[in-house]
N, C-alpha and C positions, 0 to 999 in steps of 0.2 A: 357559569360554565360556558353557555353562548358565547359571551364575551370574551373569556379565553381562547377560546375555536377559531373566532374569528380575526383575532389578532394573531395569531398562530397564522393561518392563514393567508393574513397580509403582508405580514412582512418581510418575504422576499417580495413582492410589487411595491412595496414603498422604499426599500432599498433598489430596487432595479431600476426606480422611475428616478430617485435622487444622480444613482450613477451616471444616466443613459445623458440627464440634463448635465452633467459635469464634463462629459466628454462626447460633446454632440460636434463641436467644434475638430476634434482628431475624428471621427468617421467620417466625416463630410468630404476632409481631405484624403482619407484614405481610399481611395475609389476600389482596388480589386475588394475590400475587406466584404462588400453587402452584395459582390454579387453570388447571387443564390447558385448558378451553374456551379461554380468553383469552392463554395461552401459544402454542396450536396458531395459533390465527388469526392473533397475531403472527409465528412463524416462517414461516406463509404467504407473508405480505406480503414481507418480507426476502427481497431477491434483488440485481440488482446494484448496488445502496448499500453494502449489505453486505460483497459480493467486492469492490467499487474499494476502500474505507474496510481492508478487511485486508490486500490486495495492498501498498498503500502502507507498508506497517512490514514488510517485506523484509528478505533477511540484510543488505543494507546501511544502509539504515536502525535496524536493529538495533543495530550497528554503531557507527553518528553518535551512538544514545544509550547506549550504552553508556559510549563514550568522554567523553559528556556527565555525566555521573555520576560516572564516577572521575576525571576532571579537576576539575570544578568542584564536588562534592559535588552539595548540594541549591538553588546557586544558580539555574541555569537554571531549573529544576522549573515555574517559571511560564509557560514555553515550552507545557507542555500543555495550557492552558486557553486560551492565546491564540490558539494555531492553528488552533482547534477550529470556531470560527464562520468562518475565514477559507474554511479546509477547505470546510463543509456549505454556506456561501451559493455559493461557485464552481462544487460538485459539482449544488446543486440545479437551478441555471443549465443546466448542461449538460443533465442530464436533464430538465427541462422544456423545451427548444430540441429535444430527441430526441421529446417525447411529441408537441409543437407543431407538428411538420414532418413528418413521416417518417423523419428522417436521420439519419445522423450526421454527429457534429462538421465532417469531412473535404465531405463531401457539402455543409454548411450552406457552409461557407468558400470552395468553388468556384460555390456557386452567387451568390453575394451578392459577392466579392471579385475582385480580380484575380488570375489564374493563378499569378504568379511569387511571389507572399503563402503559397499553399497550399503550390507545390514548396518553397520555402523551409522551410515549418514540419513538411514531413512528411520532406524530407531528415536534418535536424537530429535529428526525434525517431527518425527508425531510427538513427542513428548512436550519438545517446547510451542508446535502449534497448538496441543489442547489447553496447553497453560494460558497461553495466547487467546484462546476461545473465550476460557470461563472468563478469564480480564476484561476480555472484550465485553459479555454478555450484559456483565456489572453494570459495565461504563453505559450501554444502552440503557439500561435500567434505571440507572439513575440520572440519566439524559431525558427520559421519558417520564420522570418522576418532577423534573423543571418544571413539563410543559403541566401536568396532570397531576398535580402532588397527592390526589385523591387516590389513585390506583395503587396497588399492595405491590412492593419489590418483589415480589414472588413469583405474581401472574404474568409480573412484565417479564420476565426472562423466560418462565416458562413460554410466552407470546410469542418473541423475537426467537426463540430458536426453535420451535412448530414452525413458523413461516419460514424459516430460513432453509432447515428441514425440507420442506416439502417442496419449495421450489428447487433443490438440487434432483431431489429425488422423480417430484410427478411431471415437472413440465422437461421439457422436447430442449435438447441443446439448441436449437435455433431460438429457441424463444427464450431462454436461458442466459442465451451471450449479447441477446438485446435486451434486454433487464438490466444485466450489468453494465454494459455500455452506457444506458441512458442514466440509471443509478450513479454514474463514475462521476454527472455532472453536479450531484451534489454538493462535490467540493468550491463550487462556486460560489457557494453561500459563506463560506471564510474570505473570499476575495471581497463579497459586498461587506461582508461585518466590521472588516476591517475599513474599508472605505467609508461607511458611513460614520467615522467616528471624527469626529470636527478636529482641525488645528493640527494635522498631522506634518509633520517640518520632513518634507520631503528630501531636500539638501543632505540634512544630519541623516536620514535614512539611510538614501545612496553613500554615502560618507562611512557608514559604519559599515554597508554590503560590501563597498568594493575594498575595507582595508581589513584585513585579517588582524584579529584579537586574540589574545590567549591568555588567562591568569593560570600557572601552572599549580594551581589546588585540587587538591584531592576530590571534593567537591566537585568543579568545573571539569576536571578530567573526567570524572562518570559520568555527570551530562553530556561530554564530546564522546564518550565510548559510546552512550546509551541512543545518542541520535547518529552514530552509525551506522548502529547495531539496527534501528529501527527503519536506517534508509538502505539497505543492503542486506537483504535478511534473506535466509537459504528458500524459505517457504515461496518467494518471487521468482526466483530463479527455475523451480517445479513447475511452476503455474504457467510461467509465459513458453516454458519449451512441450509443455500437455496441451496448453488451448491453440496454439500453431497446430500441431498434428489432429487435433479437433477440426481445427478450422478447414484443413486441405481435406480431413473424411467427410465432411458437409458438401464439399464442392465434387463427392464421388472417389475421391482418392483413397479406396479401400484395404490398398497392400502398400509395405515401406517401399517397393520400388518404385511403383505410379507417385509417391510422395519424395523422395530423393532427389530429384533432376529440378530445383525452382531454378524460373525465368528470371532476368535481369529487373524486368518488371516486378515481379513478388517480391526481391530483396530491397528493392526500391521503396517501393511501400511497404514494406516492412520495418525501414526505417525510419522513416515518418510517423509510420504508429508508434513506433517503440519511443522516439524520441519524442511525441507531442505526449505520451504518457507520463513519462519522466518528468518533461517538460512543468508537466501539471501539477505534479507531486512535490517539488520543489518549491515552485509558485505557491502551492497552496501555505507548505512552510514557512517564508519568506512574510505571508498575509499574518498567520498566525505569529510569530513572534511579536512581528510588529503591532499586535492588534493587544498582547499582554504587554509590551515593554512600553507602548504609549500609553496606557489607562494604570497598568496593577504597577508594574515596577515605580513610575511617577510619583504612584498613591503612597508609595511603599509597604505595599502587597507583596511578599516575596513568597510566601507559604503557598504552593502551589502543587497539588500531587496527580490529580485526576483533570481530566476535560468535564468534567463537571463541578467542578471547583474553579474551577478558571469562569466557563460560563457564568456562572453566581457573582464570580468576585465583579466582572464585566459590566454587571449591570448599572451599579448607580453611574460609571464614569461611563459608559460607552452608551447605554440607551436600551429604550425596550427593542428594538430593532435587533441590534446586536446581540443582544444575549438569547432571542429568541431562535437566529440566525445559527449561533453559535449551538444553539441544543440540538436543533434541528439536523445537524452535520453529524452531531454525536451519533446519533439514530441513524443516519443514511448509512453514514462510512462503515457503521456496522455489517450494519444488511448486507453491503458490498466486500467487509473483508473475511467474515466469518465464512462464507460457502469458501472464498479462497485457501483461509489455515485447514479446514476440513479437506479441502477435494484435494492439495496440493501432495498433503501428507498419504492421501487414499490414491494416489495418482504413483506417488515415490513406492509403495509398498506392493500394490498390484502388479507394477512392471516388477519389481522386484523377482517375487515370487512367481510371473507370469501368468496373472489369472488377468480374465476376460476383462477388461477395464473401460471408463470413459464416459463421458456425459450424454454419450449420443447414444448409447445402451439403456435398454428399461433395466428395471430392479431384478426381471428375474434372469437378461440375459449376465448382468455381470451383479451378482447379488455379493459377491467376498468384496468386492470397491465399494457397493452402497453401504454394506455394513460395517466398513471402517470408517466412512463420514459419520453413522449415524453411532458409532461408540464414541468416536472422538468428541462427539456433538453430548455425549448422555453425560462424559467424563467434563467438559467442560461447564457444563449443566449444574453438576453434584458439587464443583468448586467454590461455589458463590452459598452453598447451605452446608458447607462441613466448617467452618469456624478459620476456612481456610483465607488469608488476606489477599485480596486481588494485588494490591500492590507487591504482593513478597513472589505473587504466582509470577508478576513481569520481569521483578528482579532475577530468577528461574528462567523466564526465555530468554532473557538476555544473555545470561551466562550461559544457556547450551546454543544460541545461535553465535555466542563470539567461539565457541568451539566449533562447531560444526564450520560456518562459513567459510573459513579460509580453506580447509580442507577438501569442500567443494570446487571453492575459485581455482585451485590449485587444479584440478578434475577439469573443468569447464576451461580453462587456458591452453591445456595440452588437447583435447579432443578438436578446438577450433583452430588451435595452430597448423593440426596433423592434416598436409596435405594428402595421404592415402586415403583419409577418412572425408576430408570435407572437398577434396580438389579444388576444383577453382574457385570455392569460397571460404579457405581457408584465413585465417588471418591476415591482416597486414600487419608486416613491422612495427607500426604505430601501434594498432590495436593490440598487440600482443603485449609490447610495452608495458601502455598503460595497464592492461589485464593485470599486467605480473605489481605491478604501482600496487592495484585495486586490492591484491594480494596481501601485499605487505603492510598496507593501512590496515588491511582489516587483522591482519596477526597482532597488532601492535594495539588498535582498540580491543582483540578479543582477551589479550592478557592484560590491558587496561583494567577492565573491565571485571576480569576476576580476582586479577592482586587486589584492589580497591575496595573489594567485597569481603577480603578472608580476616 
């Protein structure tokens, strides 16, 4: 058991010491990259661009590409660059609709919409974030069953969502959004797993990223619906226009009108957060394919359902490095997306209904928000012990987030375009555009997505 602990352990240091020597020759030359003034001010700015952008690549998302790699090798691959803009113009929207108002998402849509619009879309997304929950909970569980195979799948879940639990609920939003923030860099450990995996033909890589593939199979089309679905999902969209209006009440901005009027400055970096989050979430995809489609697909491994299956298959071709690396992500990305499907859906319903809401609140001033995390938390809990299949529970969020979603986008387009609402930070022509783009892909993956299912 020692000996496992301490390999566990090490292996982010023996992968970060492999890296650091591989590419010692590109920092050298990069001069602004080490200096610390301009790195600090960066990590400043980063906040929730950053946690929505790594909440989004979750054990099931993990998952989706996982299974996108050892299925199709390095064809999809160009799914990561594509997403990537769709991602940051939808995510920037929101947050700028959060800096421009006072509100959130929930709050904008009741004010501007008809009632039955809002219950509609905040029904749907508790339903499919609890789903999303108990899946997630599994995938921890059985992430943490890699590193420990000794400990009862029981205890681990019940574990992981006590802790998870309690830091939404006992600790202080300041100390809350730095947890996540520094949690967000777990996803670096899919960057090293896959690096460290020998013989990697970078050429054919970039080769397969930058040319778009498509086998028009039934098959293939539900993994292109399902990593949509997974990178554009309603539950991000909550989160990042709730933690904006968090973020300006931290700084004292206690009423929507002290929070309405942001400086050129806060939209500024606000973009930078949004997009280095984005950024991230892509990238980390992009590692993961690559990291099944060079070892499983090669092997001809194609049976791929879970990020715990993936990890296992990892092993004899990729290394104890890597598959430890790889578990280890399973477990973080958790930690980091479960408070999010919980507090996003507790965020949508609060505003809804107009009760006391927010992370910056204790339990007893806004207790109707803590006690929808903590059902949503009990329901995804009960999902992993009633004989119910995790895998059938994602098939479920996916088909109610390809419903929901567009119908948001749709919501989230016309709010940021409306110059009465946003003035001069209403859209640009471009942004709207591609908005209405982001729109249409996602109507065309969400009916993907359930034809393929019926």
């Amino acid at each position: 058991m020692v000996d496992k602990i301490e390999k566990i352990a090490s292996a982010p240091a023996v992968v970060l010491d492999r890296t650091l020597d591989s590419s010692k020759e590109f920092l050298t030359n990069t001069k602004d990259f080490l200096r610390f003034k301009k790195a600090r001010e960066y990590w400043h700015i980063l906040g929730p661009g950053l946690t929505t952008g790594a909440s989004d690549d979750d054990p099931s998302g993990i998952g989706t590409y996982s299974q996108t790699g050892a299925q199709y090798g390095t064809q999809l691959l160009w799914l990561s660059w594509f997403t990537f803009p769709l991602m940051a113009v939808v995510q920037e929207m929101c947050a700028r609709i959060a800096l421009s108002t006072g509100r959130g998402l929930a709050g904008n849509i009741k004010h501007f919409f008809p009632r039955w619009v809002l219950y509609l879309c905040t029904i749907l997304l508790f339903i499919a974030n609890t789903f999303n929950i108990g899946a997630d909970l599994g995938a921890m569980a059985k992430g943490a069953e890699l590193l420990l195979p000794n400990l009862p799948f029981t205890l681990l879940v019940v574990f992981f969502g006590v802790i998870s639990l309690g830091l939404q609920i006992f600790s202080t939003y300041q100390q809350y959004s730095k947890y996540l923030k520094w949690l967000a860099l777990i996803l670096v450990s899919y960057i090293f797993s896959s690096l460290s995996i020998k013989g990697l033909d970078w050429i054919a890589l970039i080769k397969s990223a930058a040319i778009p593939s498509i086998t028009l199979s039934k098959d293939q089309i539900i993994l292109v619906c399902g990593i949509l679905g997974t990178t554009i999902s309603p539950y991000l969209f909550f989160w990042q226009t709730s933690q904006e209006v968090e973020e300006e009440i931290l700084k004292g901005k206690t009423t929507i009108e002290s929070r309405s009027s942001p400086t050129k400055k806060q939209i500024k970096e606000m973009r930078i957060d949004v997009i280095s989050g984005m950024f991230l979430s892509n990238l980390v995809m992009f590692f993961i394919i690559v990291a099944c489609a060079s070892t499983l697909f090669s092997h001809g491994i194609t049976n791929i359902n879970t990020a715990a299956d993936a990890a296992k298959a990892l092993r004899p071709f990729a290394g104890e490095q890597a598959y430890l690396l790889f578990a280890l992500g399973i477990i973080g990305t958790g930690m980091l997306a479960i408070p999010v499907l919980a507090g996003s859906a507790s965020y949508a319903i609060s505003e809804s209904f107009g009760w006391d809401h927010g992370l910056n609140r204790t339990l007893k001033q806004a207790s109707a928000f803590y006690g929808i995390i903590i059902f949503s938390m009990i329901i995804g809990f009960l999902i992993n012990f009633i004989g119910f299949d995790p895998i059938k529970a994602l098939i479920y969020s996916a088909v109610l987030n390809g419903l929901i979603a567009p119908l948001i986008l749709v919501l989230i387009v016309l709010i940021a375009s409306n110059k009465g609402v946003m003035g001069d930070n209403s859209n640009h022509p471009i942004a709207e555009f591609i908005g209405w783009v982001v729109t249409g892909v996602m109507i065309i993956a969400g009916l993907g997505t359930i034809f393929s299912l019926i």
